[in-house]
C-alpha positions in Angstrom: 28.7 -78.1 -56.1 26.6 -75.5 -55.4 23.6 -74.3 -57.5 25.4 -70.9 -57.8 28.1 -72.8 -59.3 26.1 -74.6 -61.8 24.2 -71.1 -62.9 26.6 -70.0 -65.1 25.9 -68.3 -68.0 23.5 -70.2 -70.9 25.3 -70.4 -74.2 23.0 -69.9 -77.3 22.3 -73.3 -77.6 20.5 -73.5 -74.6 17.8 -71.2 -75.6 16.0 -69.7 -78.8 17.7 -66.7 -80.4 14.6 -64.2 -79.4 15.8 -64.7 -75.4 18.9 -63.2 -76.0 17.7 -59.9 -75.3 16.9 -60.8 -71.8 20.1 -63.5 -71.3 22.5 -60.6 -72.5 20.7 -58.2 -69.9 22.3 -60.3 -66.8 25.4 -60.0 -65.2 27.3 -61.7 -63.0 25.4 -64.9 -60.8 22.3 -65.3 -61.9 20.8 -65.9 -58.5 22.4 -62.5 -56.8 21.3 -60.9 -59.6 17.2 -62.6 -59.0 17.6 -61.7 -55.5 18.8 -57.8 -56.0 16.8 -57.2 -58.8 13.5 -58.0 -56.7 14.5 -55.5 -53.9 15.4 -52.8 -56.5 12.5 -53.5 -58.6 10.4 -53.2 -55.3 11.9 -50.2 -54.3 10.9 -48.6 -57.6 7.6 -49.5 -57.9 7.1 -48.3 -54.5 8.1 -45.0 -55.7 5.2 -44.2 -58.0 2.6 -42.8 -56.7 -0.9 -44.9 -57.1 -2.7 -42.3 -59.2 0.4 -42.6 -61.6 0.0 -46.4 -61.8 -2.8 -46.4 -64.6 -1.0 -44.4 -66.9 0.4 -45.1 -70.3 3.6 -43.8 -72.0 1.2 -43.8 -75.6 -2.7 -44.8 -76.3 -2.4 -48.6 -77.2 0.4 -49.6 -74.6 0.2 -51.3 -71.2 -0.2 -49.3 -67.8 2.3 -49.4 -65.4 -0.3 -51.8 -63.6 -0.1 -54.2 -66.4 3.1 -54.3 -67.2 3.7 -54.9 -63.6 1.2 -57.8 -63.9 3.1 -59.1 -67.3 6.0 -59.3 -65.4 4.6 -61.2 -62.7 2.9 -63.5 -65.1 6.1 -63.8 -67.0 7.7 -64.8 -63.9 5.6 -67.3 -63.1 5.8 -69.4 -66.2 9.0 -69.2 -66.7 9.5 -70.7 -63.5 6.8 -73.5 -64.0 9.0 -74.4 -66.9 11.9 -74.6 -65.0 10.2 -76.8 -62.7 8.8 -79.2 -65.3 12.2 -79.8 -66.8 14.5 -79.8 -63.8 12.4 -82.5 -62.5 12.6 -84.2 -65.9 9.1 -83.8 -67.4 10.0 -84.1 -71.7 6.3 -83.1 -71.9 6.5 -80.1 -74.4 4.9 -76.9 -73.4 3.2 -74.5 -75.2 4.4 -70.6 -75.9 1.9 -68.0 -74.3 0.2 -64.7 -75.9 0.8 -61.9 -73.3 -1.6 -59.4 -74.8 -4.7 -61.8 -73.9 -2.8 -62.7 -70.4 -2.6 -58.7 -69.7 -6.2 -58.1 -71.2 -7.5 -61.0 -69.1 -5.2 -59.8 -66.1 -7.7 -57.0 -64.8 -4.6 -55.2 -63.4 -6.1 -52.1 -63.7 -8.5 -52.8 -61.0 -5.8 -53.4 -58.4 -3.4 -51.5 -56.1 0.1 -51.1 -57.9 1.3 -51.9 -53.9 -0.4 -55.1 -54.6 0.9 -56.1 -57.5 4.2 -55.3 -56.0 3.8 -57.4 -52.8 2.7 -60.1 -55.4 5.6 -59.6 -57.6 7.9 -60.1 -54.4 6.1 -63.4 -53.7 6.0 -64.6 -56.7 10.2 -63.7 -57.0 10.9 -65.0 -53.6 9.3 -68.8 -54.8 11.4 -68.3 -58.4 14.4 -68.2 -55.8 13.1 -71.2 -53.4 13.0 -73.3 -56.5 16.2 -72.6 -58.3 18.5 -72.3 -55.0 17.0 -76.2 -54.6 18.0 -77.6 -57.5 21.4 -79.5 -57.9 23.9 -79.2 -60.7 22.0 -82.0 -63.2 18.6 -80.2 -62.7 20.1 -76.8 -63.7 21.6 -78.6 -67.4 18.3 -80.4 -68.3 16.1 -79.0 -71.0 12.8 -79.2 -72.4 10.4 -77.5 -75.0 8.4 -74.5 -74.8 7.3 -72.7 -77.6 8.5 -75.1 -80.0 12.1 -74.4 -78.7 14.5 -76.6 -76.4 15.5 -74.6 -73.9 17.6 -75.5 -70.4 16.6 -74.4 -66.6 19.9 -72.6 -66.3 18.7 -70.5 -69.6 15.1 -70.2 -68.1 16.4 -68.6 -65.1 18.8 -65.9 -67.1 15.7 -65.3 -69.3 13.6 -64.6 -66.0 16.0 -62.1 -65.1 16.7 -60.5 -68.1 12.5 -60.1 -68.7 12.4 -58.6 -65.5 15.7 -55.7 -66.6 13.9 -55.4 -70.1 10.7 -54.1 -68.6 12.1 -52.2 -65.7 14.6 -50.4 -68.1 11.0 -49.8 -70.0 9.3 -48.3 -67.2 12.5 -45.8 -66.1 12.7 -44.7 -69.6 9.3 -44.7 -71.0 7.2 -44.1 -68.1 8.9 -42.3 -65.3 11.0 -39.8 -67.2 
């Protein structure tokens, strides 16, 4: 069986209540959808000009820049806990503040292509690691955030993150 096969949809027992948001954002295979969603979201970002990338949609709210580098970081835990359970680690994991993470992220400083090129990295190694794992690897769970939570819900919630901020930045930010 393929892991395409084994990606099917998380039921709401596979993840805590507050991912539905992002889970209910993803249609159709999960792994098509990680795949177009990187060249899209790529595409778009490449479309803003770079003295548009620092700006903010009010005072108080992330640039474009750092919600760029939230998703990336987002990303990138999300897969590390995917990776921890699929190879059977039952080591809870803790939850994760963004607002330090983006504080802390000194996006600002950077190139929005840069964080795009990293963004397409970082989603090209999400992809490497799910398309690898077999059909038990995709059931197993773990905690994070003091909530069991499966890699097949893990990667819906990686994708639906991603849709939730890029529907953010089309209508907040580039209208």
């Amino acid at each position: 069986m393929s892991a395409t096969a084994t990606a099917a949809r998380p039921d709401a027992t596979e993840y805590a209540a507050y991912y539905e948001k992002y889970v209910s954002l993803v249609e159709g295979d999960v792994l098509e959808t990680l795949a177009r969603q990187g060249a899209e979201t790529a595409s778009l970002l490449a479309s803003i000009p770079e003295d548009a990338a620092g700006s903010r949609y009010e005072p108080g709210k992330w640039s474009v820049k750092e919600l760029v580098g939230h998703v990336i970081d987002g990303e990138r835990i999300f897969a590390y806990r995917a990776l921890r359970f699929a190879r059977g680690d039952q080591t809870p994991l803790a939850g994760f503040d963004q607002d330090p993470y983006v504080a802390s992220g000194n996006f600002d400083a950077r190139t929005l292509t840069s964080l795009a090129e990293e963004l397409t990295h970082v989603r090209a190694s999400t992809l490497a690691l799910l398309r690898s794992l077999g059909p038990e690897a995709w059931a197993r769970r773990g905690t994070a955030s003091d909530n069991e939570v499966t890699v097949r819900a893990l990667a819906y919630i990686t994708a639906g993150h991603e849709a939730h901020h890029v529907r953010i930045l089309r209508e907040r930010y580039l209208k």
